[in-house]
Backbone bond lengths (Angstrom), bond angles and torsions (degrees), N, CA, C in turn:
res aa  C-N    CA-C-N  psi(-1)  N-CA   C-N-CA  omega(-1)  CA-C   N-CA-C  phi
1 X - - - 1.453 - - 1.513 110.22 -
2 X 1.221 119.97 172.91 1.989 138.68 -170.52 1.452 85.03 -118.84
3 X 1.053 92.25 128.65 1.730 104.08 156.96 1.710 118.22 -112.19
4 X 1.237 123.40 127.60 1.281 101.01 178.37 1.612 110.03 -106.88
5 X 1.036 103.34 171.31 1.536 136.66 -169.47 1.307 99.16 -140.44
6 X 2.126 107.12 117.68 1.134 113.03 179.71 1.318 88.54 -162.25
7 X 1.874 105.29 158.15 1.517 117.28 -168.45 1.728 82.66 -89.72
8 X 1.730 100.95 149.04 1.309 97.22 -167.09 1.754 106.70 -99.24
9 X 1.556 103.08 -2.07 1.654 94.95 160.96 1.657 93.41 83.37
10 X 1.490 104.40 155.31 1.523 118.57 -175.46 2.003 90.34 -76.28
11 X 1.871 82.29 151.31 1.826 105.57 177.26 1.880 97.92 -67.18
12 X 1.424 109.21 -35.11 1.416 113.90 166.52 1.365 116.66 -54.04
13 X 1.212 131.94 -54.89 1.692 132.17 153.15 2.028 116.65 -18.83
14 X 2.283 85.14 96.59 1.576 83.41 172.13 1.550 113.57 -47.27
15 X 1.531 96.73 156.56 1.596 117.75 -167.88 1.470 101.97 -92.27
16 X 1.661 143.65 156.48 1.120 143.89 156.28 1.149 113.39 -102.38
17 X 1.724 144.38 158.04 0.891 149.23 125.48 1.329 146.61 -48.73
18 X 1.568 117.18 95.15 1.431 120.92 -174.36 1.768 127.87 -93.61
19 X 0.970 84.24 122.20 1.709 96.35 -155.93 1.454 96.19 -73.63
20 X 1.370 130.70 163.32 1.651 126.97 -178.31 1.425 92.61 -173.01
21 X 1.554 91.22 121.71 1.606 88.87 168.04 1.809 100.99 -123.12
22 X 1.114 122.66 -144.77 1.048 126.12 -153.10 1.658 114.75 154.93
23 X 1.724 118.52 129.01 0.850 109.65 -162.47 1.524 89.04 -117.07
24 X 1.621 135.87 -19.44 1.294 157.23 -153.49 2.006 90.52 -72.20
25 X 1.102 131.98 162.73 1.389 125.78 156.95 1.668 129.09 -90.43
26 X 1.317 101.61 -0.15 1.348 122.82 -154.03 1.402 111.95 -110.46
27 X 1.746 109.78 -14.09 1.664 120.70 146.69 1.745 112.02 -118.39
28 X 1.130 107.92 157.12 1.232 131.44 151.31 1.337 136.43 -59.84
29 X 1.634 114.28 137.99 1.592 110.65 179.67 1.339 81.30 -103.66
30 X 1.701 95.27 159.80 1.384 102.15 162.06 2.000 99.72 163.52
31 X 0.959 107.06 -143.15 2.083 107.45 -175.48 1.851 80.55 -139.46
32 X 1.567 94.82 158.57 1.332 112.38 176.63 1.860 97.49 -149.90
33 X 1.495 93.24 144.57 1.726 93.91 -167.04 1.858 95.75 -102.93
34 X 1.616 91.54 108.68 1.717 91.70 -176.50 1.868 104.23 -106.56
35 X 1.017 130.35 161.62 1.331 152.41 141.53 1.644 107.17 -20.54
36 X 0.974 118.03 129.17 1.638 129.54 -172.44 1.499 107.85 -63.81
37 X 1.754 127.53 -25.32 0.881 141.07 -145.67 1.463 95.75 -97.61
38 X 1.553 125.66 -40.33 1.142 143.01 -171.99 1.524 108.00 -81.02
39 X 1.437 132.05 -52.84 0.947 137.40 153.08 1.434 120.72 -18.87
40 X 1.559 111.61 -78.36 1.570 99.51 177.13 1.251 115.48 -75.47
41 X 1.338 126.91 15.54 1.918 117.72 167.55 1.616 88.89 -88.15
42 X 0.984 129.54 -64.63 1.533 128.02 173.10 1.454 109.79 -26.23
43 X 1.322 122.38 -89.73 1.628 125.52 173.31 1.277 103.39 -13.45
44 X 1.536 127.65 -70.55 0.871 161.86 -142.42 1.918 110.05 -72.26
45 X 1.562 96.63 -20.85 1.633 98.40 -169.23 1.560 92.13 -131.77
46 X 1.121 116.92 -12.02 1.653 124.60 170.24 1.608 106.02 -34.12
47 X 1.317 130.92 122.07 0.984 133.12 173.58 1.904 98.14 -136.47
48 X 1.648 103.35 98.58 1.707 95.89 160.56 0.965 140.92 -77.96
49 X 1.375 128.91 10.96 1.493 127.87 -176.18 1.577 99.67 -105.04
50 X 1.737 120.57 7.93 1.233 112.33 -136.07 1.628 101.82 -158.04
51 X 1.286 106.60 106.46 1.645 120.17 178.91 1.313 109.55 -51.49
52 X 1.386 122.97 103.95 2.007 86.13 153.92 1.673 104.68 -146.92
53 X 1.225 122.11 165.83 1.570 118.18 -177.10 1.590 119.01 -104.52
54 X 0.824 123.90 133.52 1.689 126.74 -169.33 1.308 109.03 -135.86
55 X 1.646 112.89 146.15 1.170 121.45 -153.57 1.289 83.39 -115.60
56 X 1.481 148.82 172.43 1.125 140.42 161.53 1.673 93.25 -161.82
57 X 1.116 129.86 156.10 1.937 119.38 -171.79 1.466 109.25 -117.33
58 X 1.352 105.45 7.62 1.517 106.92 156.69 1.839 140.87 -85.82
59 X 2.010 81.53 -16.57 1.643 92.78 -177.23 2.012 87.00 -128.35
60 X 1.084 116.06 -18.87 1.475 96.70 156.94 1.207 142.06 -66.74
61 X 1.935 109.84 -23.16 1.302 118.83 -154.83 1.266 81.68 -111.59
62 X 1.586 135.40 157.60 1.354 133.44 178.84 1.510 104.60 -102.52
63 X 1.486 121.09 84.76 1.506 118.81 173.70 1.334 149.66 -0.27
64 X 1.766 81.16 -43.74 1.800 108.85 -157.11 1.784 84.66 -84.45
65 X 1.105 125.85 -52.62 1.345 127.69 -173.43 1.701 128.70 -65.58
66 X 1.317 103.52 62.65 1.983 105.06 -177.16 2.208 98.45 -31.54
67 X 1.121 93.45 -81.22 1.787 71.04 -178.03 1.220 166.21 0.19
68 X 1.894 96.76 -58.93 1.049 135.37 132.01 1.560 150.43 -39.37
69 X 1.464 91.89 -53.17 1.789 119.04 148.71 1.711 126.61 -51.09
70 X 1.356 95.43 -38.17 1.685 97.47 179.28 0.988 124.31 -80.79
71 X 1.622 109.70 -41.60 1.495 128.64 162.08 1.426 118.72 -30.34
72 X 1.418 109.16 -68.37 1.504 138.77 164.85 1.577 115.68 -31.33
73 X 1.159 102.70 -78.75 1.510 141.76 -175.80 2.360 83.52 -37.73
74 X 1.105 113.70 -52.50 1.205 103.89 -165.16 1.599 98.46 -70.96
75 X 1.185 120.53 -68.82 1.467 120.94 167.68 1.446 126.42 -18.19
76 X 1.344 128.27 -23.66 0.924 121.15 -155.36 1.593 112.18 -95.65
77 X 1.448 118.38 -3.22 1.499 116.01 147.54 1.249 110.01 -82.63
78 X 1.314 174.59 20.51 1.206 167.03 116.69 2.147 103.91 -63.40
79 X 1.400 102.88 -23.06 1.536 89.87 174.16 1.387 112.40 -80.15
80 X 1.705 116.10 -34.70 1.414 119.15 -179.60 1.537 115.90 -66.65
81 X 1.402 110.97 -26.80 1.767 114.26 -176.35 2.099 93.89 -75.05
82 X 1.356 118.01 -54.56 1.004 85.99 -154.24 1.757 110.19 -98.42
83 X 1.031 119.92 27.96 1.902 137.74 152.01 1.548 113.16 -54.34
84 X 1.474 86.21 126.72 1.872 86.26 -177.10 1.344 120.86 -40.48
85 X 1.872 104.49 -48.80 1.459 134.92 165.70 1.066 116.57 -134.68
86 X 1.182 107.12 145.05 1.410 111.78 154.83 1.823 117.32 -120.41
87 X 1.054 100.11 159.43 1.791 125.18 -157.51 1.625 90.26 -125.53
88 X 1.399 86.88 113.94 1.571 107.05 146.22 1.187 145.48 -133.46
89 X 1.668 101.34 125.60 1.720 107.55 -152.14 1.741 100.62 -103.41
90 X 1.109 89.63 138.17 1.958 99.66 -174.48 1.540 109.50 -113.17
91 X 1.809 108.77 -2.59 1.292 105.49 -176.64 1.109 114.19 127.08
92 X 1.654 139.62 149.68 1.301 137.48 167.45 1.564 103.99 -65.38
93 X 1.344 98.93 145.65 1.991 125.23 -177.65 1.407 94.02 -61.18
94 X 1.416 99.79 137.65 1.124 123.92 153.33 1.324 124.86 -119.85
95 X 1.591 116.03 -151.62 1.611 139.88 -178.20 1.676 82.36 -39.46
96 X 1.484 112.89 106.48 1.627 105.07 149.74 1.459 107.69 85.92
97 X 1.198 120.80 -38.11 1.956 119.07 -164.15 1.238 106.63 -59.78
98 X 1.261 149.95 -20.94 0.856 153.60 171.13 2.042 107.31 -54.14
99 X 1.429 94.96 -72.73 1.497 99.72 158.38 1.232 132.79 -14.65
100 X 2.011 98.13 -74.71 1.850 111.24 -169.16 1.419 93.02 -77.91
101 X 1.534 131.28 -25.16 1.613 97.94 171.56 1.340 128.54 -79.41
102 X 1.673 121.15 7.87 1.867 140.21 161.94 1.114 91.34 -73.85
103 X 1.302 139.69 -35.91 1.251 146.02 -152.40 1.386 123.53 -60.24
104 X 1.899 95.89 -63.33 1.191 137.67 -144.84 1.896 83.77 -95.73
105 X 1.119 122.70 -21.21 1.008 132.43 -171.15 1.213 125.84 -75.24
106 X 1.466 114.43 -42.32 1.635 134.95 170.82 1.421 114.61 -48.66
């Protein structure tokens, strides 16, 4: 599996709608209200010709549940070590980023 790593953006940051369907019986279809920030890393890594599974700890971890969250929340360096990859999204390019990340690269 991909795990991503993404800045989760201000609680002020309008929310998008993420659609999920599912043909398996063992998830649910339905919309989930994610963070704008998460949204376009998704869009953004969407590949349709092309299976792949991604962990992300905003729609893995169940929010509503602090308990649950902490539990999680500790685990979640042992999920990033053992992920084929992990992806980290800092945001769509802007003024120049494109550049300082050639940059940062050298």
């Amino acid at each position: 599996f991909k795990a991503l790593s993404y800045a989760w953006g201000s609680t002020d940051t309008p929310q998008a709608e993420l659609v999920m369907s599912s043909t398996s019986s063992n998830y649910n279809s339905g919309t989930l209200g994610v963070q704008r920030n998460l949204y376009e890393a998704l869009r953004y890594l969407h590949f349709p010709t092309k299976r792949q599974t991604l962990w992300m700890n905003a729609i893995c971890i169940n929010q509503e549940d602090l308990d649950e969250m902490n539990k999680q929340i500790k685990r979640m360096k042992s999920l990033y070590e053992i992920a084929r990859h992990v992806v980290v999204w800092l945001g769509p390019s802007s003024d120049n980023s494109d550049l300082e990340c050639l940059t940062l690269s050298r």
